[in-house]
mmCIF file of the N, C-alpha and C atoms, coordinates in Angstrom:
data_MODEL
# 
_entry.id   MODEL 
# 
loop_
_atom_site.group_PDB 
_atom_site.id 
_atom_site.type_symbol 
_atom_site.label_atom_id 
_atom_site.label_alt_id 
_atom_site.label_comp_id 
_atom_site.label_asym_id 
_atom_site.label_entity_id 
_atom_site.label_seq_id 
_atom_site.pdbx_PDB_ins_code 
_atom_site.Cartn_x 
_atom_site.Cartn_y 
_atom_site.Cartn_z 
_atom_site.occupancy 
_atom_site.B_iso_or_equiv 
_atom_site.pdbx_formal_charge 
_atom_site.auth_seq_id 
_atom_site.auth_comp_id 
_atom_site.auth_asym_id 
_atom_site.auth_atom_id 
_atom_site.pdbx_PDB_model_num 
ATOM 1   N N  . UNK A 1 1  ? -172.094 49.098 -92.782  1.00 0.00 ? 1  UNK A N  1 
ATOM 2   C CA . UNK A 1 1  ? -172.482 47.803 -93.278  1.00 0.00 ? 1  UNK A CA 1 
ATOM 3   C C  . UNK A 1 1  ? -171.699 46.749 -92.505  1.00 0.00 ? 1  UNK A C  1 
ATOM 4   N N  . UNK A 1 2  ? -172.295 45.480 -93.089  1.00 0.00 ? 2  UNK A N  1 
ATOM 5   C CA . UNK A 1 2  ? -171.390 44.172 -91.962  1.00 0.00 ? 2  UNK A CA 1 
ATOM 6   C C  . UNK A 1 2  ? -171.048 43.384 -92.758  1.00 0.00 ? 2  UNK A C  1 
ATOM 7   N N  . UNK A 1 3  ? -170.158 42.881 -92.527  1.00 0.00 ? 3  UNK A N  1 
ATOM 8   C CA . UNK A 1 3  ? -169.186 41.531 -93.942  1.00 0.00 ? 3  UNK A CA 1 
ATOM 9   C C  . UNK A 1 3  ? -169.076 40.668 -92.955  1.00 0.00 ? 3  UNK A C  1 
ATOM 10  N N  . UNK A 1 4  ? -169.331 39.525 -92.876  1.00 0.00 ? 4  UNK A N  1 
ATOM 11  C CA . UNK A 1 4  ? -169.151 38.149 -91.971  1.00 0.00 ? 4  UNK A CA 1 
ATOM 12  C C  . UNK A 1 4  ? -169.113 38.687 -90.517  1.00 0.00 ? 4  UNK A C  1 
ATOM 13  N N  . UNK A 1 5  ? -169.538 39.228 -90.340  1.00 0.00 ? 5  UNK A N  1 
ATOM 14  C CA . UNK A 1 5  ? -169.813 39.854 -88.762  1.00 0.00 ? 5  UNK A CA 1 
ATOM 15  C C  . UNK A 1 5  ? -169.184 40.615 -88.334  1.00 0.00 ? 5  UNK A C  1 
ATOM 16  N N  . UNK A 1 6  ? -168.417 41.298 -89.524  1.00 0.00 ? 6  UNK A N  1 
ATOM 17  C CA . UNK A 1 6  ? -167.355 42.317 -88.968  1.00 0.00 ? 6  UNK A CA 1 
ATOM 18  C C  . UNK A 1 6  ? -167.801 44.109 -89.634  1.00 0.00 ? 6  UNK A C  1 
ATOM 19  N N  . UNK A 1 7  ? -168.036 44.530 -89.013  1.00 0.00 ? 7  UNK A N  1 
ATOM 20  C CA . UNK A 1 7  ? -168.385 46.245 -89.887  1.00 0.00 ? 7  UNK A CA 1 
ATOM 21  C C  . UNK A 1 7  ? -167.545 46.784 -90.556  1.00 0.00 ? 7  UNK A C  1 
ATOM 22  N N  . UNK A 1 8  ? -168.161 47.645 -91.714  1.00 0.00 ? 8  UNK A N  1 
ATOM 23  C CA . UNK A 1 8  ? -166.756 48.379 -92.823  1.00 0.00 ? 8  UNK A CA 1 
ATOM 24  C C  . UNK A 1 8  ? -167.520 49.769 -93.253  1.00 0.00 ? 8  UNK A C  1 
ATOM 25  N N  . UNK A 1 9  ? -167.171 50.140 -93.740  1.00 0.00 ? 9  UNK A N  1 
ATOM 26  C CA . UNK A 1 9  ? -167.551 51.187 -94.125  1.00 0.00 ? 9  UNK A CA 1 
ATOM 27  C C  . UNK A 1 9  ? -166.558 51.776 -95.702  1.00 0.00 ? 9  UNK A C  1 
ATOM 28  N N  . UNK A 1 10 ? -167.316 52.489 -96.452  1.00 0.00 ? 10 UNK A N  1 
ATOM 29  C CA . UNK A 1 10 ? -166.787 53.366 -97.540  1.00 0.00 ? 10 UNK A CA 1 
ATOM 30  C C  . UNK A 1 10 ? -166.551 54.917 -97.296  1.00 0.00 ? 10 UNK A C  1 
ATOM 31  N N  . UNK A 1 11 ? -165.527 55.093 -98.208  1.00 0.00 ? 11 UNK A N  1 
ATOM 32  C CA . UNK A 1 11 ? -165.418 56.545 -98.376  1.00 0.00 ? 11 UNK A CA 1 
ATOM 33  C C  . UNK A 1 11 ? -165.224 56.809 -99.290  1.00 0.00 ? 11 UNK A C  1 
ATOM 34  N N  . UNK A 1 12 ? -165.070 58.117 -99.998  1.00 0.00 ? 12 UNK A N  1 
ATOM 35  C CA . UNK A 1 12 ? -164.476 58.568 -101.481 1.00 0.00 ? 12 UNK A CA 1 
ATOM 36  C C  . UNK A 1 12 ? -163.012 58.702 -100.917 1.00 0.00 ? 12 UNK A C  1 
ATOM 37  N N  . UNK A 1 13 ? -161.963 58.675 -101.926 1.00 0.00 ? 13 UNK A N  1 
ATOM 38  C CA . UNK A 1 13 ? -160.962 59.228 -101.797 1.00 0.00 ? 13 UNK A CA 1 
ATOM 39  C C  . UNK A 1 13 ? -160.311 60.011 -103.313 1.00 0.00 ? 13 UNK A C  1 
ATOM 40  N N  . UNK A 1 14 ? -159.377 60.799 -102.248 1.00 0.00 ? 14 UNK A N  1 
ATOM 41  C CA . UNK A 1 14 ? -159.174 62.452 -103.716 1.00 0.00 ? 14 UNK A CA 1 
ATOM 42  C C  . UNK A 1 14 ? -157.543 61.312 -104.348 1.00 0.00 ? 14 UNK A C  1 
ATOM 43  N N  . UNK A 1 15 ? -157.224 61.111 -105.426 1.00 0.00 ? 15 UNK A N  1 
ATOM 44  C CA . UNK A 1 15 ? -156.127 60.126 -105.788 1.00 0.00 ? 15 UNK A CA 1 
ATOM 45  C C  . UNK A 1 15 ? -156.128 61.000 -107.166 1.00 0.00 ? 15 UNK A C  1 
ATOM 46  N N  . UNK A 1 16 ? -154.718 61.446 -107.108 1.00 0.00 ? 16 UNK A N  1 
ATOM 47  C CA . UNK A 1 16 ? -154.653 62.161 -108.811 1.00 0.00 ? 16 UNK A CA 1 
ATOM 48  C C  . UNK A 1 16 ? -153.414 61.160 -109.113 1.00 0.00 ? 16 UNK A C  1 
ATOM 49  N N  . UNK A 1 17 ? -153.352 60.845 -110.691 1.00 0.00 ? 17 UNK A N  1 
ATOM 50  C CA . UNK A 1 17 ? -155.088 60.840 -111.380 1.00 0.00 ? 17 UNK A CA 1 
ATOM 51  C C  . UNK A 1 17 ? -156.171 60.279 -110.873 1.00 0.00 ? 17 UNK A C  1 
ATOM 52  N N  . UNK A 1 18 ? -157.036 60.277 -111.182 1.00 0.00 ? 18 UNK A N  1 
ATOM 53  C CA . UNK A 1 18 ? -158.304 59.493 -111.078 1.00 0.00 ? 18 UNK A CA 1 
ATOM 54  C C  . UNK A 1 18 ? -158.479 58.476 -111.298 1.00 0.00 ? 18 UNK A C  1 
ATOM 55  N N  . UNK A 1 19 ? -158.209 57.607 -111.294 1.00 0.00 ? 19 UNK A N  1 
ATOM 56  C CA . UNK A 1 19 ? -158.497 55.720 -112.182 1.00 0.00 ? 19 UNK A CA 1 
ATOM 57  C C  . UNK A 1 19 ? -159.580 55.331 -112.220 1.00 0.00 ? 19 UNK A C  1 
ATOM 58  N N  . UNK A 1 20 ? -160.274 54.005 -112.406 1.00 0.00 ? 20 UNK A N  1 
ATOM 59  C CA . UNK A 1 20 ? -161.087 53.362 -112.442 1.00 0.00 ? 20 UNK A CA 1 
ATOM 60  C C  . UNK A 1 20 ? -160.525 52.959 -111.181 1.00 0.00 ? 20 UNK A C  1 
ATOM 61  N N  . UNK A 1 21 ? -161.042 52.399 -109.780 1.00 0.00 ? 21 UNK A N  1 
ATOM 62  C CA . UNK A 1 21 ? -160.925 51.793 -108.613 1.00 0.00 ? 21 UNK A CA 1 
ATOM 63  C C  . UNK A 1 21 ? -160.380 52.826 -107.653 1.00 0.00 ? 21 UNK A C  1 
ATOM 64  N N  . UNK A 1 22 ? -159.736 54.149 -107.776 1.00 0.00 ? 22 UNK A N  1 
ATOM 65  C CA . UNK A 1 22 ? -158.663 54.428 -106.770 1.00 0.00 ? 22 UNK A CA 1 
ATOM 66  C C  . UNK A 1 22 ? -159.253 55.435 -106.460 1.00 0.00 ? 22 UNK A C  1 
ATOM 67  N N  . UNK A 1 23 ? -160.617 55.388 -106.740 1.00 0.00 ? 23 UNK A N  1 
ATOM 68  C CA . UNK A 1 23 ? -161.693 56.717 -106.125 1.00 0.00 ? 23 UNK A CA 1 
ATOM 69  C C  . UNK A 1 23 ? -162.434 56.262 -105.076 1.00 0.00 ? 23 UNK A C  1 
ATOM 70  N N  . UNK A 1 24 ? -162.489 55.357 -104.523 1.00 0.00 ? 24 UNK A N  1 
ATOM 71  C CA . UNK A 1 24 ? -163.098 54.624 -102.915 1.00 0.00 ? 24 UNK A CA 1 
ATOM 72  C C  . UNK A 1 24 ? -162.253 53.766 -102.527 1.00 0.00 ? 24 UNK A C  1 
ATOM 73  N N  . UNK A 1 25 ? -162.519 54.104 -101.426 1.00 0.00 ? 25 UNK A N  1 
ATOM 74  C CA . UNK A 1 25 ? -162.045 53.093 -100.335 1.00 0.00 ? 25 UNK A CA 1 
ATOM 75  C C  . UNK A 1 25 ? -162.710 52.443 -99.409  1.00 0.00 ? 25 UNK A C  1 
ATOM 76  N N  . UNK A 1 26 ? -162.631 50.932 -98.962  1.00 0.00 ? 26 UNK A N  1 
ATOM 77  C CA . UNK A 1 26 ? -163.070 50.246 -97.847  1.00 0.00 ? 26 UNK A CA 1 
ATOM 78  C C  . UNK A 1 26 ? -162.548 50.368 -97.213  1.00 0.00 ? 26 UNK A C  1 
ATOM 79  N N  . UNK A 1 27 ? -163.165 50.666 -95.752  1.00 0.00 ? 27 UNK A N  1 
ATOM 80  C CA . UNK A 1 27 ? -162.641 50.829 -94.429  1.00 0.00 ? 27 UNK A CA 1 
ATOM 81  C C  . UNK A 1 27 ? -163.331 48.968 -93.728  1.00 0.00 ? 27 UNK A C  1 
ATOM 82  N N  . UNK A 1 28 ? -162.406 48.572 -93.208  1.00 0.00 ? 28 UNK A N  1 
ATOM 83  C CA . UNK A 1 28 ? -163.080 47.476 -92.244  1.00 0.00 ? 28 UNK A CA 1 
ATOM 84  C C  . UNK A 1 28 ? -162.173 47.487 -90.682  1.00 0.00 ? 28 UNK A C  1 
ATOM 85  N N  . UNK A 1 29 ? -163.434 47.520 -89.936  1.00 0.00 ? 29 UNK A N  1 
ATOM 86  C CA . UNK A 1 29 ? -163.186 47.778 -88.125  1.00 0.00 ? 29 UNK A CA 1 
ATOM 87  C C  . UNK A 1 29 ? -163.059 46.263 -87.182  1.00 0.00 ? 29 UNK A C  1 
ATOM 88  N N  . UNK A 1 30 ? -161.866 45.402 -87.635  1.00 0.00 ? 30 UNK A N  1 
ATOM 89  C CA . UNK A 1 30 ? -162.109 44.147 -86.908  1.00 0.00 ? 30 UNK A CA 1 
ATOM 90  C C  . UNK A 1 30 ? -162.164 44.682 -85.488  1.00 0.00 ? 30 UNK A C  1 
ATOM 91  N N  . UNK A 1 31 ? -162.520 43.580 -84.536  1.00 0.00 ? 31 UNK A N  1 
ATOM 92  C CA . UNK A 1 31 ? -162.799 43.755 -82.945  1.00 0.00 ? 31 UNK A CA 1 
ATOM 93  C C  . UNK A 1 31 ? -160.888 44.061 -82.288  1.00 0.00 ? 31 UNK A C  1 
ATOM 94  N N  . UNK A 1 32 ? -160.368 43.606 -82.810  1.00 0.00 ? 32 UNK A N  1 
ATOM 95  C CA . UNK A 1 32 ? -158.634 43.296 -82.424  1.00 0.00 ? 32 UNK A CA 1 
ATOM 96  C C  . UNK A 1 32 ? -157.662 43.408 -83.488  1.00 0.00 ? 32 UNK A C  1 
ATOM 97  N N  . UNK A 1 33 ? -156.300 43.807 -82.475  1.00 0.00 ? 33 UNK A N  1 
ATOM 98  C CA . UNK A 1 33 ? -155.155 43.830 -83.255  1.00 0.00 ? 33 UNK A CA 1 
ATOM 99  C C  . UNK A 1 33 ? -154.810 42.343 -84.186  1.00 0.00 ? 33 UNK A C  1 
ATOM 100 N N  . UNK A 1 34 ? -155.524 41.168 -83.587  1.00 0.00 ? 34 UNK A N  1 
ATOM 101 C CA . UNK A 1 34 ? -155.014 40.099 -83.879  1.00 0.00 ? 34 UNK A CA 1 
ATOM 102 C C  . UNK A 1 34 ? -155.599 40.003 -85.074  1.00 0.00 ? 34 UNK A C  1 
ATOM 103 N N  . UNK A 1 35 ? -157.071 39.958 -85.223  1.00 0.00 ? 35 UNK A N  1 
ATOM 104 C CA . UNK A 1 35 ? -157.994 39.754 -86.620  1.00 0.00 ? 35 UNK A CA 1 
ATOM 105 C C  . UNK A 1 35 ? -157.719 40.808 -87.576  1.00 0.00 ? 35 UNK A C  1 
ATOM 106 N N  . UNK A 1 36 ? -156.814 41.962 -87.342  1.00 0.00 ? 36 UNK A N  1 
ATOM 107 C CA . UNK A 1 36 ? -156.589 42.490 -88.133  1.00 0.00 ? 36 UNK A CA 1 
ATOM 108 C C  . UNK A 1 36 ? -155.513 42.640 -88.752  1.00 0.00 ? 36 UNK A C  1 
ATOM 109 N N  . UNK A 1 37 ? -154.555 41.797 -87.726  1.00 0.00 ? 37 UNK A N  1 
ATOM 110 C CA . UNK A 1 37 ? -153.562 41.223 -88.307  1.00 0.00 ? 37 UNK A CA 1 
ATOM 111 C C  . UNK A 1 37 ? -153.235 39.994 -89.715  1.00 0.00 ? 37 UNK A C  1 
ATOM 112 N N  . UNK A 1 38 ? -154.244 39.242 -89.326  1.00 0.00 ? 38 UNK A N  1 
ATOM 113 C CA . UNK A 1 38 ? -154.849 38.276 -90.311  1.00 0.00 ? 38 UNK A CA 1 
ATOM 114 C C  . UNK A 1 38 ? -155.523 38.958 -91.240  1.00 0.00 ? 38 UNK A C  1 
ATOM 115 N N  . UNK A 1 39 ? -156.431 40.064 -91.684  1.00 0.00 ? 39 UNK A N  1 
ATOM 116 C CA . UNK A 1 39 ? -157.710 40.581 -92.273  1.00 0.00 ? 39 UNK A CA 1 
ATOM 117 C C  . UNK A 1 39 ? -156.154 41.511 -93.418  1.00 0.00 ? 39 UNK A C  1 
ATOM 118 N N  . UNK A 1 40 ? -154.934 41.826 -93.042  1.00 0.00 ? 40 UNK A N  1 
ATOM 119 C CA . UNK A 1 40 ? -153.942 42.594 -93.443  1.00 0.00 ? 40 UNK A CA 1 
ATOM 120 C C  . UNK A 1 40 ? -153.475 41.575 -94.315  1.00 0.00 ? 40 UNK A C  1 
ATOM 121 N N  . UNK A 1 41 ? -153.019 40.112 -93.571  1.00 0.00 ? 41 UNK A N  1 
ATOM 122 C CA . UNK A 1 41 ? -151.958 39.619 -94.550  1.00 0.00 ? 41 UNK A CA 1 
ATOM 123 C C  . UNK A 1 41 ? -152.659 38.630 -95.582  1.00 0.00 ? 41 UNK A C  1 
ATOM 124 N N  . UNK A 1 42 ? -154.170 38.470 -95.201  1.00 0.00 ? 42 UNK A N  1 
ATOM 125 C CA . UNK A 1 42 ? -154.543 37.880 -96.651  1.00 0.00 ? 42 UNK A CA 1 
ATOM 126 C C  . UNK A 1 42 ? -154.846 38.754 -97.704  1.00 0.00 ? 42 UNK A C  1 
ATOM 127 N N  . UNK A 1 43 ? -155.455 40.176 -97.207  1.00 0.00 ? 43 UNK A N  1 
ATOM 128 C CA . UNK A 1 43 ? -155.444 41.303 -98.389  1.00 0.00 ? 43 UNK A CA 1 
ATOM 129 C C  . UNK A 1 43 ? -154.238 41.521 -98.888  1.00 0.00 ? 43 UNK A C  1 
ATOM 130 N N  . UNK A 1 44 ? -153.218 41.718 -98.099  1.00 0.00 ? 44 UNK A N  1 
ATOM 131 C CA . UNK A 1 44 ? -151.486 41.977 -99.346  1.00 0.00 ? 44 UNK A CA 1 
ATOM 132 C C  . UNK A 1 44 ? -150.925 40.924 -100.167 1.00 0.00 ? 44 UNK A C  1 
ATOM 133 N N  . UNK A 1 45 ? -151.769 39.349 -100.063 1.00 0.00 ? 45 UNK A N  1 
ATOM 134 C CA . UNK A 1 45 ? -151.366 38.734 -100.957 1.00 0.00 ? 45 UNK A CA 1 
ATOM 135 C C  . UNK A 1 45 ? -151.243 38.955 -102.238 1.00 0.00 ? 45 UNK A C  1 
ATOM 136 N N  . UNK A 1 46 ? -150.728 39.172 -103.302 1.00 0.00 ? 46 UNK A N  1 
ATOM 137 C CA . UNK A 1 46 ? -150.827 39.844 -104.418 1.00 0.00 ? 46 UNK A CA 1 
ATOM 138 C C  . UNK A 1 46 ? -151.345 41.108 -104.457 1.00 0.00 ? 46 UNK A C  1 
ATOM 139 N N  . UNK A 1 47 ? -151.235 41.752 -103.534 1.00 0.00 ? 47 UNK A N  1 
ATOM 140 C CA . UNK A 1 47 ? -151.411 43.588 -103.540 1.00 0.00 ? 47 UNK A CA 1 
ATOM 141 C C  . UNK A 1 47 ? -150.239 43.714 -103.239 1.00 0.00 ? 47 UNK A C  1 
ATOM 142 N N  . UNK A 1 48 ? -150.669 45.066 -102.807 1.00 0.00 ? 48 UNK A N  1 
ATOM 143 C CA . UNK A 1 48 ? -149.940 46.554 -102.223 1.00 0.00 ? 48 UNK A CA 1 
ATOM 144 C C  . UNK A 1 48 ? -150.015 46.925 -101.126 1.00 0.00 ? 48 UNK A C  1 
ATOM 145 N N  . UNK A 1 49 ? -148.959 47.360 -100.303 1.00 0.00 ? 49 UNK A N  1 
ATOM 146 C CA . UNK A 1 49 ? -149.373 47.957 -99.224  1.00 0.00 ? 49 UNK A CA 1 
ATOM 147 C C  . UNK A 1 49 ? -148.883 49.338 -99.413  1.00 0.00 ? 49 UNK A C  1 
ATOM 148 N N  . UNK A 1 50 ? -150.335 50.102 -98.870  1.00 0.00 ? 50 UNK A N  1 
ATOM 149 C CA . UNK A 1 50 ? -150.017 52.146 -99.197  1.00 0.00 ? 50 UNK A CA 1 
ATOM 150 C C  . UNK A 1 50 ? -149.517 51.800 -97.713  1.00 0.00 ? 50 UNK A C  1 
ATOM 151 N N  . UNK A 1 51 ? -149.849 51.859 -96.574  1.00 0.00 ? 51 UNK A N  1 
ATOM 152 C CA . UNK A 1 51 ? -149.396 51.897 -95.295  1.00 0.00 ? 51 UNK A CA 1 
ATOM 153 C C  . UNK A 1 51 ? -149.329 50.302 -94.347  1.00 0.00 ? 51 UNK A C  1 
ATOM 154 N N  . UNK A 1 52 ? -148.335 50.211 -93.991  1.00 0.00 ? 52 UNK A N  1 
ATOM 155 C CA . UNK A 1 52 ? -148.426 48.795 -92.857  1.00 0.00 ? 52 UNK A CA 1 
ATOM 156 C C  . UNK A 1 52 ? -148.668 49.269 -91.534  1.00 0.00 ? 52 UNK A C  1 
ATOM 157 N N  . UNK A 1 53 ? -148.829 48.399 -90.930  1.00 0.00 ? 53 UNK A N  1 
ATOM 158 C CA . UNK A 1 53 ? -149.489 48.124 -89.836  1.00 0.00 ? 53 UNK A CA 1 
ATOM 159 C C  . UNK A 1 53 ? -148.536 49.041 -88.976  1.00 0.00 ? 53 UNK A C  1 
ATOM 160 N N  . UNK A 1 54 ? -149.719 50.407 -88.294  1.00 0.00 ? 54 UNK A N  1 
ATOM 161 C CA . UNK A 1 54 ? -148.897 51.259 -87.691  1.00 0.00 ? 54 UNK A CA 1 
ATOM 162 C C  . UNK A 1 54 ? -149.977 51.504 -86.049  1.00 0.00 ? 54 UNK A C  1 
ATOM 163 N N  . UNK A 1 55 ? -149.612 51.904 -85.229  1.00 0.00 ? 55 UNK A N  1 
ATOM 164 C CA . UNK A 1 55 ? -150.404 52.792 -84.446  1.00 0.00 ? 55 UNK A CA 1 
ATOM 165 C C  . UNK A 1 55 ? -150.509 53.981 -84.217  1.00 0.00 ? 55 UNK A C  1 
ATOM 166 N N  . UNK A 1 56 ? -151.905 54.440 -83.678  1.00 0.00 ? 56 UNK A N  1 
ATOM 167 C CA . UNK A 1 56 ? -152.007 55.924 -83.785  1.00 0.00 ? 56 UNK A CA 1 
ATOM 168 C C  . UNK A 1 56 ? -152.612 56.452 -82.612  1.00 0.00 ? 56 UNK A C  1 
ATOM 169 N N  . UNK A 1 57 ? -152.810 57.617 -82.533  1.00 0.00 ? 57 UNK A N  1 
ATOM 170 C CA . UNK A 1 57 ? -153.480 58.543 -81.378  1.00 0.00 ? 57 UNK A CA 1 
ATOM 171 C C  . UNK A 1 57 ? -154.911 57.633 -80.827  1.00 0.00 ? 57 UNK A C  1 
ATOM 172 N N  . UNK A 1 58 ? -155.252 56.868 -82.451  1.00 0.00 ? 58 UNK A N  1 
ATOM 173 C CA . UNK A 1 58 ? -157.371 56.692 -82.839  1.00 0.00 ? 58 UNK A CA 1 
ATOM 174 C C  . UNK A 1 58 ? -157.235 55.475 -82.827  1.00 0.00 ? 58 UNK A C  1 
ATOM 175 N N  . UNK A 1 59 ? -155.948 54.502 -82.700  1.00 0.00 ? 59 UNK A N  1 
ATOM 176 C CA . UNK A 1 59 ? -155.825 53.006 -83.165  1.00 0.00 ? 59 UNK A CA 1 
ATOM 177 C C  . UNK A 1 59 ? -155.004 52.424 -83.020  1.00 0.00 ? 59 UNK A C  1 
ATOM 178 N N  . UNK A 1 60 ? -154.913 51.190 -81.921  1.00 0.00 ? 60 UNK A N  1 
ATOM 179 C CA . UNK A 1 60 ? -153.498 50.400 -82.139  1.00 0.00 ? 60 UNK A CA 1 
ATOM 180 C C  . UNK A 1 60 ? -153.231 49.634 -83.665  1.00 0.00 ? 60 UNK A C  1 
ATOM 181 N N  . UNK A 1 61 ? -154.518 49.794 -84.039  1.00 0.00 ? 61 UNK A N  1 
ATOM 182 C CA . UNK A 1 61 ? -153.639 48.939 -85.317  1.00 0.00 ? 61 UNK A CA 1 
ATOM 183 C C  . UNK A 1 61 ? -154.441 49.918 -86.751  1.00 0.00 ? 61 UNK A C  1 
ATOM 184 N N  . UNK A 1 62 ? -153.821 50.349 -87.801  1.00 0.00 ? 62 UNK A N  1 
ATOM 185 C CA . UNK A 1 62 ? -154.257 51.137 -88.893  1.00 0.00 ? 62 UNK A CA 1 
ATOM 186 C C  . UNK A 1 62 ? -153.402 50.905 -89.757  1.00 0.00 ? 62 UNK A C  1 
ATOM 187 N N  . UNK A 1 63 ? -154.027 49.890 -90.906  1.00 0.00 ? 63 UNK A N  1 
ATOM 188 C CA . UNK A 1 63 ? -153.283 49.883 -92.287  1.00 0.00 ? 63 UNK A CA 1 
ATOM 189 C C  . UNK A 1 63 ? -154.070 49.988 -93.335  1.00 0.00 ? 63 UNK A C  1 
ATOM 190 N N  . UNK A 1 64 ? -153.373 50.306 -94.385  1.00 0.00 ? 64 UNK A N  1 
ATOM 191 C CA . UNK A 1 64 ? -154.086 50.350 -95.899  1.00 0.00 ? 64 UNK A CA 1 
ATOM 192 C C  . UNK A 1 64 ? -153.465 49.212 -96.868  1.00 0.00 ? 64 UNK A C  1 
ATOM 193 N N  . UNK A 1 65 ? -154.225 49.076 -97.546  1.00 0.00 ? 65 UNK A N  1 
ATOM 194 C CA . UNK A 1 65 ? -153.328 47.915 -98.892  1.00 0.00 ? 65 UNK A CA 1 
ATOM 195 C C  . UNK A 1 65 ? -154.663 47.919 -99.720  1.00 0.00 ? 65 UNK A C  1 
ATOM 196 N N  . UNK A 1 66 ? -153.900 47.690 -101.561 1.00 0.00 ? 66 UNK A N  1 
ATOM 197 C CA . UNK A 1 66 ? -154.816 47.142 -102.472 1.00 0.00 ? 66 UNK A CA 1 
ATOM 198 C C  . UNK A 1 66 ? -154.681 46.208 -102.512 1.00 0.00 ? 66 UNK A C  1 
ATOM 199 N N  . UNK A 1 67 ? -155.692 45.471 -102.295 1.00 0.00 ? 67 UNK A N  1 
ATOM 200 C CA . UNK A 1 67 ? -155.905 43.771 -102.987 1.00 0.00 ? 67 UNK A CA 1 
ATOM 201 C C  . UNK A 1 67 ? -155.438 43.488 -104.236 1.00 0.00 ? 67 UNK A C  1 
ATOM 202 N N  . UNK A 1 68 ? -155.289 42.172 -104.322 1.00 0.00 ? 68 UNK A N  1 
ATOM 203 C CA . UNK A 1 68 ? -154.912 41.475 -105.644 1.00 0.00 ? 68 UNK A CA 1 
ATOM 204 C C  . UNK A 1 68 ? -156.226 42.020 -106.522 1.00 0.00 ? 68 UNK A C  1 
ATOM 205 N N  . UNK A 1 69 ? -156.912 42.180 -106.341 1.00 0.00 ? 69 UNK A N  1 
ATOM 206 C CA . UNK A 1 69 ? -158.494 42.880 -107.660 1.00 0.00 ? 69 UNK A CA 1 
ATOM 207 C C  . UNK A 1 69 ? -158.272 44.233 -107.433 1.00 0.00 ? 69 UNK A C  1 
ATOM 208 N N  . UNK A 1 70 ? -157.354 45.338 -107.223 1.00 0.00 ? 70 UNK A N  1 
ATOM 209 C CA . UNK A 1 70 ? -157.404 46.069 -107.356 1.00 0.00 ? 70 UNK A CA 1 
ATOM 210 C C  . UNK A 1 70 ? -157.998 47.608 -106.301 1.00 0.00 ? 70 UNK A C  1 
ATOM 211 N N  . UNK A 1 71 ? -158.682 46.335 -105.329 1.00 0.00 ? 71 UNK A N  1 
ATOM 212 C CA . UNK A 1 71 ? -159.969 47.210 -104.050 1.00 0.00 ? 71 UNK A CA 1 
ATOM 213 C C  . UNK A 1 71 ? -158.858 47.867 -102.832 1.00 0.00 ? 71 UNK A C  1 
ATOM 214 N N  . UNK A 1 72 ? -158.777 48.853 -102.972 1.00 0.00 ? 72 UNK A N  1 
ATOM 215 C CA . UNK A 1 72 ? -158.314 49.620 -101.591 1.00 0.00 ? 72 UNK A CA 1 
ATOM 216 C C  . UNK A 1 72 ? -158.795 49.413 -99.907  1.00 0.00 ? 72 UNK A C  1 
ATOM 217 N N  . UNK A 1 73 ? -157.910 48.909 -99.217  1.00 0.00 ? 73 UNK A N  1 
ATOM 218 C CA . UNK A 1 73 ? -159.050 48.823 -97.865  1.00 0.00 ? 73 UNK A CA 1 
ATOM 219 C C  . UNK A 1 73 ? -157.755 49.493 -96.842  1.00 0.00 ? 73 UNK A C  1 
ATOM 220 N N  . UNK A 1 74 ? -158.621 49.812 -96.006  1.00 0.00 ? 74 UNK A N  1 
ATOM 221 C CA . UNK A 1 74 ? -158.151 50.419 -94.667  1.00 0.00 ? 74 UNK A CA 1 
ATOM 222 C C  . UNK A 1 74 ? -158.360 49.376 -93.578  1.00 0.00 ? 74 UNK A C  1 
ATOM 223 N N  . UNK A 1 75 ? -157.811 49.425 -92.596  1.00 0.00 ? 75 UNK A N  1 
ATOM 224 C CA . UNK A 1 75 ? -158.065 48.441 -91.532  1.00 0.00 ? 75 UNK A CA 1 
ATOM 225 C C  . UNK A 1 75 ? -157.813 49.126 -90.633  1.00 0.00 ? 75 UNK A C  1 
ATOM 226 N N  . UNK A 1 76 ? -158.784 49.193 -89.441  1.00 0.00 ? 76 UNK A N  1 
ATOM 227 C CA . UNK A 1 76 ? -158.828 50.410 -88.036  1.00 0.00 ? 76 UNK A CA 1 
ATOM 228 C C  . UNK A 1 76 ? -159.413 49.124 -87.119  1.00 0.00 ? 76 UNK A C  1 
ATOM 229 N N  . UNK A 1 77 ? -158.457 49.355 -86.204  1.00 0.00 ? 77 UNK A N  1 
ATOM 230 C CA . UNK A 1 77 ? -159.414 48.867 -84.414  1.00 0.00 ? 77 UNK A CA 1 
ATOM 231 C C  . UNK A 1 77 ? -159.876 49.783 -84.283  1.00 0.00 ? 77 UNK A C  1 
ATOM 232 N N  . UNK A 1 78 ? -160.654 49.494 -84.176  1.00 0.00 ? 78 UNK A N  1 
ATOM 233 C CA . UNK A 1 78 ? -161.492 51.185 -82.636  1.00 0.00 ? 78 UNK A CA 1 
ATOM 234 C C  . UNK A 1 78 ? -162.124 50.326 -81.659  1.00 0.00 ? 78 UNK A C  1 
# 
């Protein structure tokens, strides 16, 4: 799917316990490290961060955080 011109995608995720919200996750693929730098620090405003901004084998830039509403997202360059 596309959110303001940027693609995301869902997944299930396995989270024991189970909650209401902590069974999916949004994935969103900005174009750059930079927009996803920004796309990171307005989602941790009043969230969580499960992982900060790391690099990997698949991604210079890959983080997770819950939003202030509770929504899980991932953030991947590719």
């Amino acid at each position: 799917m596309e959110l303001f011109g940027t693609p995301f995608t869902f997944a299930d995720e396995v989270a024991k316990p189970v909650i209401v919200g902590n069974n999916m996750h949004l994935t969103i693929h900005p174009k750059d490290v930079e927009e996803a730098t920004k796309m990171f620090a307005a989602l941790k405003e009043g969230g969580e961060v499960f992982l900060p901004p790391t690099e990997t084998f698949y991604s210079p830039f890959h983080a997770s955080v819950k939003d202030r509403f509770g929504i899980v997202w991932n953030i991947i360059v590719v």
